[in-house]
ROKOL-381537 format. One line per 10 residues: number of its first residue (from 1); their letters; for each residue x, z, y of C-alpha. Coordinates in steps of 0.05 Angstrom, whole numbers, plus 5000, padded with zeros to 4 digits. Example, Ala and Ser with C-alpha at 12.3 -4.5 7.8 and 13.67 -1.06 7.14 Angstrom:
BEGIN
1	AS	5246 5156 4910 ~ 5273 5143 4979
END
This chain:
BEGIN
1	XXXXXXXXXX	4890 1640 7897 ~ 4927 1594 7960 ~ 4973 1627 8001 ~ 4946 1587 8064 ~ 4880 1634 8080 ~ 4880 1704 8105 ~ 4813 1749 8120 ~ 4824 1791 8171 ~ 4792 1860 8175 ~ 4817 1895 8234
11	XXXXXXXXXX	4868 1907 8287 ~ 4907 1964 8300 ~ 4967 1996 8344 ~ 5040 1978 8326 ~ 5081 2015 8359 ~ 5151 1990 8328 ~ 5170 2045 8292 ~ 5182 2029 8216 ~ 5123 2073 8192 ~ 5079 2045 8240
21	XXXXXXXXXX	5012 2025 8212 ~ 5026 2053 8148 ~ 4984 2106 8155 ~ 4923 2047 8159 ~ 4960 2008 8092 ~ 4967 2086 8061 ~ 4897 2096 8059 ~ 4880 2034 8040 ~ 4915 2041 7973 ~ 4869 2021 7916
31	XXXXXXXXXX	4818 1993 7964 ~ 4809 1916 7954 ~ 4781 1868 8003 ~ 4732 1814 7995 ~ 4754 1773 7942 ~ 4781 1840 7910 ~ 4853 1835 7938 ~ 4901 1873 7970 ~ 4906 1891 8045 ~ 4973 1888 8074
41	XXXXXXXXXX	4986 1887 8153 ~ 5014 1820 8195 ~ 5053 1861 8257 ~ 5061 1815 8326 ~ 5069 1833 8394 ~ 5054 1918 8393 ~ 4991 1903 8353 ~ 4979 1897 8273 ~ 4926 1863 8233 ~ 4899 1884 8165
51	XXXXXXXXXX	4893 1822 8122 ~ 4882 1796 8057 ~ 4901 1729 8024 ~ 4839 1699 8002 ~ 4814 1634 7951 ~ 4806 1574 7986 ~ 4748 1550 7937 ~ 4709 1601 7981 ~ 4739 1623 8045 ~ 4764 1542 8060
61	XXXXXXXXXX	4709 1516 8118 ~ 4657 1474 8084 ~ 4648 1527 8025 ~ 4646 1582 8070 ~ 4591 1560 8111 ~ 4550 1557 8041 ~ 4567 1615 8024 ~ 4542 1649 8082 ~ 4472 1621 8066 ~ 4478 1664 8014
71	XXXXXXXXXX	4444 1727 8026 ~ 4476 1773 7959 ~ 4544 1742 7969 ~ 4541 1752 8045 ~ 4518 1825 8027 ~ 4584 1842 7983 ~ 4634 1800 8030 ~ 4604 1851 8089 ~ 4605 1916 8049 ~ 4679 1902 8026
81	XXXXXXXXXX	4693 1882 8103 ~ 4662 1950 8118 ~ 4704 1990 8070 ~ 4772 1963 8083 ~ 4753 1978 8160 ~ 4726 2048 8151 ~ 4772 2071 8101 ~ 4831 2052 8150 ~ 4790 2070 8216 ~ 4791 2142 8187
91	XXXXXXXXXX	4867 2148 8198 ~ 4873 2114 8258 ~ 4841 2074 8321 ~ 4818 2005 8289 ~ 4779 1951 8332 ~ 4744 1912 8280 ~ 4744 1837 8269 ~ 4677 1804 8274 ~ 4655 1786 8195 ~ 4679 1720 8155
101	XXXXXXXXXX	4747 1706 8202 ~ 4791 1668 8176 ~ 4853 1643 8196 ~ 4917 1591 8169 ~ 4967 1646 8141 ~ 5002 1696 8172 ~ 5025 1659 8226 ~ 4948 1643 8236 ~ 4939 1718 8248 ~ 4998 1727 8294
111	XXXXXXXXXX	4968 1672 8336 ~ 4902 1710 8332 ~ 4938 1773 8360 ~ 4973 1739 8418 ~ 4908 1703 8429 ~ 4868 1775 8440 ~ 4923 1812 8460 ~ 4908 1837 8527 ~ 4832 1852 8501 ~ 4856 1888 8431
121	XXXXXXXXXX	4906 1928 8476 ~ 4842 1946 8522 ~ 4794 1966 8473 ~ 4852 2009 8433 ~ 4866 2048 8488 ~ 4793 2057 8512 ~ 4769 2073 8434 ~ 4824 2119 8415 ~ 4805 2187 8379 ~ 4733 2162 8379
131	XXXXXXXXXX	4688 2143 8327 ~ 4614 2117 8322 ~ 4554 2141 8300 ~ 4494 2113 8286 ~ 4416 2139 8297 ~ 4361 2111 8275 ~ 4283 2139 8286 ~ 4220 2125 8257 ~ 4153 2131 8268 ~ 4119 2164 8210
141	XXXXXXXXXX	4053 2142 8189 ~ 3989 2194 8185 ~ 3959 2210 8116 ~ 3893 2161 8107 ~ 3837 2191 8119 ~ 3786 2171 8087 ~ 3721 2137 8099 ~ 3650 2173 8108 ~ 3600 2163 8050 ~ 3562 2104 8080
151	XXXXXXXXXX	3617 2085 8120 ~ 3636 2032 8072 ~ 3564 2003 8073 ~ 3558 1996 8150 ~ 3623 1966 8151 ~ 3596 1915 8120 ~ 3537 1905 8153 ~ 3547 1942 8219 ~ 3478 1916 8249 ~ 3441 1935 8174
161	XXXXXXXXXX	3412 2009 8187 ~ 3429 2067 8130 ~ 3372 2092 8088 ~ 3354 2146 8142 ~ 3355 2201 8089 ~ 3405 2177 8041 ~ 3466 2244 8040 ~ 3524 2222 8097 ~ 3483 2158 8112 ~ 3527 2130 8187
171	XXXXXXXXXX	3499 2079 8232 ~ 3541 2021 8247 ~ 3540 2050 8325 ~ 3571 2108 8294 ~ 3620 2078 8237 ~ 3641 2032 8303 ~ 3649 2092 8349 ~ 3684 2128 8293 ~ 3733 2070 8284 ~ 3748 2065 8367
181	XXXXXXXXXX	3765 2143 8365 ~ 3813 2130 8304 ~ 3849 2077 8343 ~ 3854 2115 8403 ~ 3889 2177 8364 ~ 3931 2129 8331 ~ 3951 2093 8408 ~ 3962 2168 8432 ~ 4009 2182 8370 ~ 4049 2123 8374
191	XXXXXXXXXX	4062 2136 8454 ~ 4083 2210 8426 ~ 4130 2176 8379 ~ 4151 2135 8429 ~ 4167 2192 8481 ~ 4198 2227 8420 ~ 4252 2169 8413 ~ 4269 2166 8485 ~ 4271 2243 8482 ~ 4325 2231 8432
201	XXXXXXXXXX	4365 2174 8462 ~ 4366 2201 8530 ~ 4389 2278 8495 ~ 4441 2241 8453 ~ 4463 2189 8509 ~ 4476 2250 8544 ~ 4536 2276 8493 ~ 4564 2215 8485 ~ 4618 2173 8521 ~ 4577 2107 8510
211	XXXXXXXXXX	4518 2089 8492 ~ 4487 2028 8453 ~ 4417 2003 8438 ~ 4402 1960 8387 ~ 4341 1915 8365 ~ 4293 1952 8319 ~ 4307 1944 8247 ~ 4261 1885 8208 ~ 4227 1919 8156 ~ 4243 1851 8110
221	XXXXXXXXXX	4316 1876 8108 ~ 4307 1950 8113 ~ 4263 1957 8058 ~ 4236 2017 8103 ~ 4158 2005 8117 ~ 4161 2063 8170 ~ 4164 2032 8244 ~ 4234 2043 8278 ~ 4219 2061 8344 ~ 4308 2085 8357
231	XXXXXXXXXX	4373 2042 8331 ~ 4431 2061 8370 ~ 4496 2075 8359 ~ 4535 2135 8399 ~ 4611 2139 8410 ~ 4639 2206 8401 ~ 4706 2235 8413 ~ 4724 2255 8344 ~ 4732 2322 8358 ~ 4659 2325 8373
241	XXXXXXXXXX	4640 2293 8312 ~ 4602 2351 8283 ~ 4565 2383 8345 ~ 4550 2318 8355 ~ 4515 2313 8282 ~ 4482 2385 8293 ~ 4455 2361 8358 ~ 4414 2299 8317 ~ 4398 2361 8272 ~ 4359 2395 8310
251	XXXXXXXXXX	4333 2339 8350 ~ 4297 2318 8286 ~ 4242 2366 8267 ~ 4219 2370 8347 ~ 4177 2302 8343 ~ 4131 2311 8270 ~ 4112 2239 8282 ~ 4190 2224 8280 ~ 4233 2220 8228 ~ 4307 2213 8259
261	XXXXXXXXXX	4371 2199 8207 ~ 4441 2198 8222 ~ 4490 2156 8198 ~ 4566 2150 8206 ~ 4621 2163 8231 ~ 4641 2093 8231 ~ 4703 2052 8260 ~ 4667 2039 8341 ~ 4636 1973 8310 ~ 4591 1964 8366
271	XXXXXXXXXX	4640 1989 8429 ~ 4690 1941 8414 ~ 4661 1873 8451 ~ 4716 1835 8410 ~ 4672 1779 8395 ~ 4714 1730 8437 ~ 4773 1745 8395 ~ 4753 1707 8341 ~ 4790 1647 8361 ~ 4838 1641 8301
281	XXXXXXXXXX	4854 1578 8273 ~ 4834 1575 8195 ~ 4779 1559 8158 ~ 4732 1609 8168 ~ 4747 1616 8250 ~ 4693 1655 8276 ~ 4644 1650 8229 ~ 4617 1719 8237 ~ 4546 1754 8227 ~ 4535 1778 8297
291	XXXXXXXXXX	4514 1851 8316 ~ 4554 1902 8293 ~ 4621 1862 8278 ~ 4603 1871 8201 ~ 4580 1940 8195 ~ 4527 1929 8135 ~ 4475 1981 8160 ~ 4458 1943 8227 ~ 4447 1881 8171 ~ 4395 1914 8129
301	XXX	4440 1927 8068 ~ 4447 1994 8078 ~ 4373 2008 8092
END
């Protein structure tokens, strides 16, 4: 493993004193980063960032950029980002570091910290005491019904009349009239769903500071079939974490065609607008994975 490359995780407040940040490094004890290694903190100008020293036949520029092609690997590299961040952001404020940055050694990272000073300073003192959570709502999908006896037969030749006395014999005016009242109920239930989710957003937006939408979730990476009508993420002082969470509760079962699921509290990945920060000379610079500054869920691995 080089000494040269460091993976920075996140930034937090260093306020000078000799215990300051420890209480980040303390609860990171026995938690590894990417390339399973320790996190230590870099300390420059008020501000500290949680780093590891990472192997150069990965992390160095050229094999980076493969490796991110690499859907599995990318998957672990963002769920060990995530864990080194959340396990520290539940001790103290941490603005996270958009995914894959990496810069030339420690004095790579200090010149990262002076470089996004003022806007690390701003976002610490904005996101302090709060935390993030995340809702997501789907529209559930009605039980099949099932077909008429005949129906099957004038489906396939609407214009070819039923044996007039045949048991459940259907025209194909009525299997086609039976098929237009099946998509309106299913238009009117998605527009219920629909006014469910805003229900939901607009309830929650109310108990929150901030408030953030995000695209729906593909099915291709969720592995959930169910449409997803709500993805936002909510930041909560965390003192209202769990009124908050009993608020989603009972939001939940008033919408049948809506299933709504919580997730969190997270470090405020998607309050921190720290995307420009990522200006740090190394390797890896700002090769990052967009969205939710590497929170897995927003990427599909989570679901």
């Amino acid at each position: 493993m080089t000494d040269a490359l460091r993976y920075a995780y996140a930034v937090v407040r260093d306020t000078g004193a000799p215990e300051a940040a420890l209480d980040a490094l303390t609860a990171l004890e026995g938690v590894t980063g990417v390339a399973d290694e320790p996190v230590y903190a870099v300390r420059h100008l008020g501000l500290a960032v949680l780093a590891g020293a990472v192997p150069a036949e990965d992390y160095d520029e050229g094999p980076l950029r493969k490796r991110l092609e690499d859907m599995a690997w990318l998957e672990r590299m963002a769920r060990a980002h995530q864990r080194v961040v959340d396990t520290a952001g539940a001790e103290v404020c941490v603005i996270p570091v958009r995914l894959a940055t990496v810069c030339l050694g420690d004095e790579g990272l200090r010149r990262m910290l002076a470089t996004g000073r003022e806007r690390f300073t701003s976002a610490l003192d904005r996101l302090e005491g709060r935390v993030e959570w995340g809702v997501k709502a789907y529209a559930t999908q009605p039980a099949a019904e099932e077909p008429p006896a005949g129906a099957a037969n004038a489906a396939d030749a609407p214009g070819t009349p039923s044996a007039p006395n045949s048991p459940g014999a259907m025209s194909g005016r009525d299997y086609l009239r039976r098929r237009k009242a099946q998509r309106q109920a299913a238009e009117r239930r998605w527009g219920d769903t629909e006014e469910g989710a805003r229900l939901v957003h607009d309830t929650l937006s109310g108990l929150a500071e901030q408030s953030r939408l995000h695209p729906p979730q593909d099915p291709r990476l969720s592995g959930i079939s169910e449409r997803n009508v709500l993805n936002a993420a909510y930041l909560v002082r965390r003192e209202h974490s769990a009124d908050f969470a009993e608020r989603v509760g009972g939001l939940a079962g008033r919408t049948p065609a809506l299933r709504v699921e919580l997730t969190g509290p997270w470090a405020p990945y998607s309050f921190t607008a720290m995307d420009e920060t990522s200006d740090a000379e190394g390797a890896g610079g700002a090769g990052g994975a967009g969205g939710a500054e590497g929170k897995t869920e927003d990427a599909g691995a989570d679901g």
